[in-house]
Backbone as XML, in Angstrom:
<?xml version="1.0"?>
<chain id="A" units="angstrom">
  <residue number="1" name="UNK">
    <atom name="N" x="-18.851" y="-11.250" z="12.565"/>
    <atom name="CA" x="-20.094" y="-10.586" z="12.257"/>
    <atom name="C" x="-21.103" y="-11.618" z="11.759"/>
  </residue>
  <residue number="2" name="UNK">
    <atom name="N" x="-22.321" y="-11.364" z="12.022"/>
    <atom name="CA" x="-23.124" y="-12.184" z="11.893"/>
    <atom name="C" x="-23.453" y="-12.376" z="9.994"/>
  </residue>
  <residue number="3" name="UNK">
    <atom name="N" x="-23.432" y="-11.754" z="9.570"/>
    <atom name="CA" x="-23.318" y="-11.909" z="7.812"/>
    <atom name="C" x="-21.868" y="-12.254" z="7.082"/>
  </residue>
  <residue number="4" name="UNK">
    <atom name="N" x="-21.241" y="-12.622" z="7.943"/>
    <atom name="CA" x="-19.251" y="-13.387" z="7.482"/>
    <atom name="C" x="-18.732" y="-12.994" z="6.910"/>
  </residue>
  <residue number="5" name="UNK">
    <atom name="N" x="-19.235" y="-11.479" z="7.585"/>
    <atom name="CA" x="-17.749" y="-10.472" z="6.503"/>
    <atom name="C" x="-16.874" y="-10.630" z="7.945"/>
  </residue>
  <residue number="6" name="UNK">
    <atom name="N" x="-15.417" y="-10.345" z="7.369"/>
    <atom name="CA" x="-14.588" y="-10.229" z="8.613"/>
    <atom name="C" x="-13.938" y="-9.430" z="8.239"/>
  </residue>
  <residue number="7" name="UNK">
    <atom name="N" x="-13.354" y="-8.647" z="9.190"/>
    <atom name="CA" x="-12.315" y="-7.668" z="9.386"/>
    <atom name="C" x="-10.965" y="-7.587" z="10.340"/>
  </residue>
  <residue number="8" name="UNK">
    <atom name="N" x="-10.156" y="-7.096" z="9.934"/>
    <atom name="CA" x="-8.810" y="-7.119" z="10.048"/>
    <atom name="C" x="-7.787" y="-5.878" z="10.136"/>
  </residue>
  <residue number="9" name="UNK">
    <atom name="N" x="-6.786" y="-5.626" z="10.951"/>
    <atom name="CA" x="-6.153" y="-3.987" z="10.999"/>
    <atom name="C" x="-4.765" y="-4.653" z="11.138"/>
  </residue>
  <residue number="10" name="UNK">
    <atom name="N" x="-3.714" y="-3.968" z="10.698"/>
    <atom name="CA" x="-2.526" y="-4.530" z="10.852"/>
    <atom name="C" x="-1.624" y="-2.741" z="10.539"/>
  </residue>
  <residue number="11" name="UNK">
    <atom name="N" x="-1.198" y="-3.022" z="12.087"/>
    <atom name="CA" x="-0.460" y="-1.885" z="12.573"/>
    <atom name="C" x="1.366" y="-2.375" z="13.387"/>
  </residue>
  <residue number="12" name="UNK">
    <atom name="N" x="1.668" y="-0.990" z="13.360"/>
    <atom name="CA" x="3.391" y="-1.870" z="13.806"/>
    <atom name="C" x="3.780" y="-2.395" z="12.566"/>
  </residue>
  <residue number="13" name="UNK">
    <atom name="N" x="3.799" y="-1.844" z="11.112"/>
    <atom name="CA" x="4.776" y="-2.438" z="10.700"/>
    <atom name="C" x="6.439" y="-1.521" z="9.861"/>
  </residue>
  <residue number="14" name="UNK">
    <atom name="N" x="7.159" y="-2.439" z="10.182"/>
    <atom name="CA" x="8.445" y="-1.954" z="10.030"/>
    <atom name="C" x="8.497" y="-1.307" z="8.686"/>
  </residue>
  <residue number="15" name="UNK">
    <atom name="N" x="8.718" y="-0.334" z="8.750"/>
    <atom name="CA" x="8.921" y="0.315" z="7.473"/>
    <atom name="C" x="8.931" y="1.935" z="6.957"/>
  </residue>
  <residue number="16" name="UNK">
    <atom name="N" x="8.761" y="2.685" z="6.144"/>
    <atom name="CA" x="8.526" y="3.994" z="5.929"/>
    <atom name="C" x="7.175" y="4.013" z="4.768"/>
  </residue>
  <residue number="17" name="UNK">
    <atom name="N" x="6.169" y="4.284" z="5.256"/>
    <atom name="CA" x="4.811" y="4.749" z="4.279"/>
    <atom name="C" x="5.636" y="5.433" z="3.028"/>
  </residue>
  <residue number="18" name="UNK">
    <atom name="N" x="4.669" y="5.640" z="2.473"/>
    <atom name="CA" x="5.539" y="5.829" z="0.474"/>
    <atom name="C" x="5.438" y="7.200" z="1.128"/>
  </residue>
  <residue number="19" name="UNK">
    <atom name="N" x="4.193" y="8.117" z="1.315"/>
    <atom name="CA" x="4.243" y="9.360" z="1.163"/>
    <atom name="C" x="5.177" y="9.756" z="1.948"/>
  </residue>
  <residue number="20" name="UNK">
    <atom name="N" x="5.880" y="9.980" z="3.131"/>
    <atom name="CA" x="7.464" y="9.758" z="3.713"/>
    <atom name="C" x="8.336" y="9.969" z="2.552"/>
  </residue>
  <residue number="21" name="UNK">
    <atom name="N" x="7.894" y="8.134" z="1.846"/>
    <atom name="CA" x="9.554" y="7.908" z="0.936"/>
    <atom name="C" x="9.751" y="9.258" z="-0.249"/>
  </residue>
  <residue number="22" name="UNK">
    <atom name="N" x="8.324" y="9.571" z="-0.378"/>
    <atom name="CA" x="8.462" y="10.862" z="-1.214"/>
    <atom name="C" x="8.834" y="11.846" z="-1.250"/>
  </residue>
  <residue number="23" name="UNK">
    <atom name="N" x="8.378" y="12.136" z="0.137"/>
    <atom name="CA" x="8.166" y="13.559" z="0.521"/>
    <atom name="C" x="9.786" y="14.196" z="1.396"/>
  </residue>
  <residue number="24" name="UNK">
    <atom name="N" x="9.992" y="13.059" z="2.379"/>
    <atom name="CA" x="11.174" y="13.729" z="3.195"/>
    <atom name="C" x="12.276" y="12.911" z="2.909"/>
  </residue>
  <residue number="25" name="UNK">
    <atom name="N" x="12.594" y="11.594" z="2.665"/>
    <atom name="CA" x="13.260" y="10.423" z="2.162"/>
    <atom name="C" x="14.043" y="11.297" z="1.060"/>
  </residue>
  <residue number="26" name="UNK">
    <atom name="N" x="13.580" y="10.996" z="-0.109"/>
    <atom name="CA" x="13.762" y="11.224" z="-1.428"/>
    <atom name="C" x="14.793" y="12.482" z="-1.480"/>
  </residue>
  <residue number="27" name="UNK">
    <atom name="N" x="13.765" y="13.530" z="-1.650"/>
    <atom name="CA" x="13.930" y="14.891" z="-1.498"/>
    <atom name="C" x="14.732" y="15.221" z="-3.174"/>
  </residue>
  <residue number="28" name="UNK">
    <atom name="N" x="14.210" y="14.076" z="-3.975"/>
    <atom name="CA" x="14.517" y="14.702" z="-5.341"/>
    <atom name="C" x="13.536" y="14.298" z="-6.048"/>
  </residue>
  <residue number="29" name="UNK">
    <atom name="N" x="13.579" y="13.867" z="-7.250"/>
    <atom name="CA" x="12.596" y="13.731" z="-8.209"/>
    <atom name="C" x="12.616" y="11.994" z="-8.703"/>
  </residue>
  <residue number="30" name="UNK">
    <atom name="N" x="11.663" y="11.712" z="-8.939"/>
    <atom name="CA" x="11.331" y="9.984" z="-8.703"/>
    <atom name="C" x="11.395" y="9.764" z="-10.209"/>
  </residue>
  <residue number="31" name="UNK">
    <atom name="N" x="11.847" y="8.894" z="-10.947"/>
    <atom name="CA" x="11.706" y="9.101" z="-12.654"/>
    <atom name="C" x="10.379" y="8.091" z="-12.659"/>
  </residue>
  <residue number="32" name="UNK">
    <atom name="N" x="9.566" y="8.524" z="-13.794"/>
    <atom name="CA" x="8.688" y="7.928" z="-14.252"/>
    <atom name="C" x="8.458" y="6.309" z="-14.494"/>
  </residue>
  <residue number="33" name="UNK">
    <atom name="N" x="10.289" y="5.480" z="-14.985"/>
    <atom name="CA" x="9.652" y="4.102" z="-14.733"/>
    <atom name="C" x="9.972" y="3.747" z="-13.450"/>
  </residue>
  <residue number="34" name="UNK">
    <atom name="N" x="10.213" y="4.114" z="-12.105"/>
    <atom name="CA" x="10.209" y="3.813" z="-11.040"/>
    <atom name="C" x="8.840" y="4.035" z="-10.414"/>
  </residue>
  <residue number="35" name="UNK">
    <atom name="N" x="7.776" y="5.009" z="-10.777"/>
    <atom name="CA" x="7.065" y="5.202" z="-10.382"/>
    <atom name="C" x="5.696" y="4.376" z="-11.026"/>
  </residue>
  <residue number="36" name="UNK">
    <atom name="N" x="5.975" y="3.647" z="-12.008"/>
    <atom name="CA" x="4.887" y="2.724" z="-12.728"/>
    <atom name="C" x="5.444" y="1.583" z="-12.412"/>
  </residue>
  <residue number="37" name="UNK">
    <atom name="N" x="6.817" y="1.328" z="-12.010"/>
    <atom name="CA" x="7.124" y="-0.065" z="-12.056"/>
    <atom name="C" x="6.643" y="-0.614" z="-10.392"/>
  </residue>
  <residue number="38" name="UNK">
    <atom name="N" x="6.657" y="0.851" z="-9.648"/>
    <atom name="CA" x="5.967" y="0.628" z="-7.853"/>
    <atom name="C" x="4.028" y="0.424" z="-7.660"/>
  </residue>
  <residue number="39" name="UNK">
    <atom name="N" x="3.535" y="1.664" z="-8.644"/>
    <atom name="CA" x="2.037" y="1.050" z="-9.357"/>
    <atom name="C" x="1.718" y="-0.238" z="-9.417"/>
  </residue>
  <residue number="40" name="UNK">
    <atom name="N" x="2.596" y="-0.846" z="-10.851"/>
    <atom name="CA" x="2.241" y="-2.002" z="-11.093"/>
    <atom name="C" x="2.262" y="-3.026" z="-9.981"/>
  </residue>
  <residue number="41" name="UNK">
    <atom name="N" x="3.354" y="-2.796" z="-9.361"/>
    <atom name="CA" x="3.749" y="-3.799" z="-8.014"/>
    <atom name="C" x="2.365" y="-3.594" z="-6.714"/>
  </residue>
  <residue number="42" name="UNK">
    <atom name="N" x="1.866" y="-2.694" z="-7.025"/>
    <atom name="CA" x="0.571" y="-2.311" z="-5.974"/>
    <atom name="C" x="-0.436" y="-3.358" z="-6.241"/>
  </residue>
  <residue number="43" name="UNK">
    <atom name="N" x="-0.363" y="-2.658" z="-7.528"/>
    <atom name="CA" x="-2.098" y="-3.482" z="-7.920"/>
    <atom name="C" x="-2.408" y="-4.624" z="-7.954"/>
  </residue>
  <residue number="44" name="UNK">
    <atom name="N" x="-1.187" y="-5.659" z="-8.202"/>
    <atom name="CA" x="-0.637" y="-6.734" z="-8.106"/>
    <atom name="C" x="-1.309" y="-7.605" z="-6.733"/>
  </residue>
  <residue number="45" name="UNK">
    <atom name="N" x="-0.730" y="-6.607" z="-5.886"/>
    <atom name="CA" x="-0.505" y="-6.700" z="-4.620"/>
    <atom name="C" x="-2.115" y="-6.881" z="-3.981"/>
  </residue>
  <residue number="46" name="UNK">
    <atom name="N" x="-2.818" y="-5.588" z="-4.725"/>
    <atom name="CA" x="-4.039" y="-5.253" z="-4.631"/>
    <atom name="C" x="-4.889" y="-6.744" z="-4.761"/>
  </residue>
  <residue number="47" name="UNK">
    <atom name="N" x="-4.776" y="-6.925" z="-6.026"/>
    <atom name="CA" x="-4.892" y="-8.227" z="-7.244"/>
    <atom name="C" x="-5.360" y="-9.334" z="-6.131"/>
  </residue>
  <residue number="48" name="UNK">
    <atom name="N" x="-4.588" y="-9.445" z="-5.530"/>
    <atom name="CA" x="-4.170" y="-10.530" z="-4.800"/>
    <atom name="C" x="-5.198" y="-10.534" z="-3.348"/>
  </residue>
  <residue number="49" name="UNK">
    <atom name="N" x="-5.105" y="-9.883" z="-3.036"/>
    <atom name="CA" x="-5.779" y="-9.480" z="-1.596"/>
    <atom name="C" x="-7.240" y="-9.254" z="-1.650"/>
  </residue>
  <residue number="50" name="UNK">
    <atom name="N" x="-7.733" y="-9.052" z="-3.168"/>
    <atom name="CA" x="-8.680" y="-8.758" z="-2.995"/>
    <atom name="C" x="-9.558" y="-10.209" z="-3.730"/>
  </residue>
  <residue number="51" name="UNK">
    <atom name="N" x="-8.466" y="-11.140" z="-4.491"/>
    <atom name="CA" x="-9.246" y="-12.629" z="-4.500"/>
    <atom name="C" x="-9.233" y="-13.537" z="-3.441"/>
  </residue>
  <residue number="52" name="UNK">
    <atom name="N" x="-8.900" y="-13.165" z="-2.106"/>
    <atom name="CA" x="-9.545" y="-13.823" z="-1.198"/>
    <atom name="C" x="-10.489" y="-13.112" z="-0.391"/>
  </residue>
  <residue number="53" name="UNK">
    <atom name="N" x="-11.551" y="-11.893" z="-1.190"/>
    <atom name="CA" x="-12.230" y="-11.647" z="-0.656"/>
    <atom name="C" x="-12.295" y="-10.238" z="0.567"/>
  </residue>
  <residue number="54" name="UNK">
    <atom name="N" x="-10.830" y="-9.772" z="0.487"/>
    <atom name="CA" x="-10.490" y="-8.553" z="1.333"/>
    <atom name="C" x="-10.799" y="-7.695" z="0.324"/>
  </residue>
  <residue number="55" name="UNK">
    <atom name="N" x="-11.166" y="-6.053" z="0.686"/>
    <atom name="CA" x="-11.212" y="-5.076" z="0.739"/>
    <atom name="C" x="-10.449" y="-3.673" z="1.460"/>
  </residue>
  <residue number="56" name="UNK">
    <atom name="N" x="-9.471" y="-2.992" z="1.234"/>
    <atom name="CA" x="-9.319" y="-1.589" z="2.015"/>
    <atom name="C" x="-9.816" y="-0.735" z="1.566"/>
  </residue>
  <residue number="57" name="UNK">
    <atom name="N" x="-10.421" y="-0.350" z="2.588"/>
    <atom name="CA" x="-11.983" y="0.859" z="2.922"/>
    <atom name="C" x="-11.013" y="2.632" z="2.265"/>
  </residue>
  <residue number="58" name="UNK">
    <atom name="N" x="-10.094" y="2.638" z="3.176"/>
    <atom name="CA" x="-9.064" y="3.443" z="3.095"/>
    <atom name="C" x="-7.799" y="3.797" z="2.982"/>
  </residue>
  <residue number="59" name="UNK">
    <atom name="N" x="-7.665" y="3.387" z="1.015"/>
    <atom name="CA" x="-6.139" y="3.346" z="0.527"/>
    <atom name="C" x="-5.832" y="4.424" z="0.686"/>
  </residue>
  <residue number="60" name="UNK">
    <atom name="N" x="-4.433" y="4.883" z="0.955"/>
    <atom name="CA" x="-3.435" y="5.936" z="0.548"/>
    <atom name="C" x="-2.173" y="5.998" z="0.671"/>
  </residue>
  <residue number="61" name="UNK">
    <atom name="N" x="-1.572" y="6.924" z="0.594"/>
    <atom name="CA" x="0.291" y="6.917" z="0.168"/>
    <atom name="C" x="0.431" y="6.438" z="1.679"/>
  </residue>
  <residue number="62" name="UNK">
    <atom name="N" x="0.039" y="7.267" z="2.717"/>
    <atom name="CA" x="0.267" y="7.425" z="4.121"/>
    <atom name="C" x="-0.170" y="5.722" z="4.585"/>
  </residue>
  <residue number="63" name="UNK">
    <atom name="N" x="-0.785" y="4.587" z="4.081"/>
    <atom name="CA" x="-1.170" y="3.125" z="4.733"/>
    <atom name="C" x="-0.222" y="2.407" z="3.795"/>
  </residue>
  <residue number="64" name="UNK">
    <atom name="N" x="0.632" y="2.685" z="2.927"/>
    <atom name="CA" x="1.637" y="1.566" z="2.245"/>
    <atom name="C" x="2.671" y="2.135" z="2.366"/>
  </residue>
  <residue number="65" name="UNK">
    <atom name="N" x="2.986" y="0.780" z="3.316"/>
    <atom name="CA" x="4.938" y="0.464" z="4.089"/>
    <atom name="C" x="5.521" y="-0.050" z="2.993"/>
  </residue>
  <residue number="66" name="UNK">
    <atom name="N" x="6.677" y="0.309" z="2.681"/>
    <atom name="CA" x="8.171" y="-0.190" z="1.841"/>
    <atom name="C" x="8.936" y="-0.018" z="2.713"/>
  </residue>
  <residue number="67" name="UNK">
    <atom name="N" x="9.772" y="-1.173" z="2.797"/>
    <atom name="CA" x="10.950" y="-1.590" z="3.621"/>
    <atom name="C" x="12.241" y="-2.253" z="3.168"/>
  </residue>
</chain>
């Protein structure tokens, strides 16, 4: 693009989206420090991706693979 934003899509990857691991996976109840200790591991993640300048337009359970 002529103003040097760039963009990027990354599809095909191996894994099960969380809302899956929740919803049909699981099929019980997730305890609370599993569910802050996967948070923390996000934002992290987030953290990271977003000091070189990336952005996702459209987070949700259904776009983050665990494998």
């Amino acid at each position: 693009m002529s103003d040097g934003t760039s963009y990027f899509y990354i599809t095909d990857f191996p894994g099960v989206c969380l809302s899956n691991y929740f919803n049909e996976i699981t099929k019980k109840t997730v305890n609370l420090i599993s569910i802050a200790t996967l948070g923390i591991k996000m934002v992290k993640i987030l953290e990271m991706v977003h000091a070189t300048g990336n952005v996702h337009n459209d987070l949700g359970l259904d776009k983050i693979i665990i494998g």
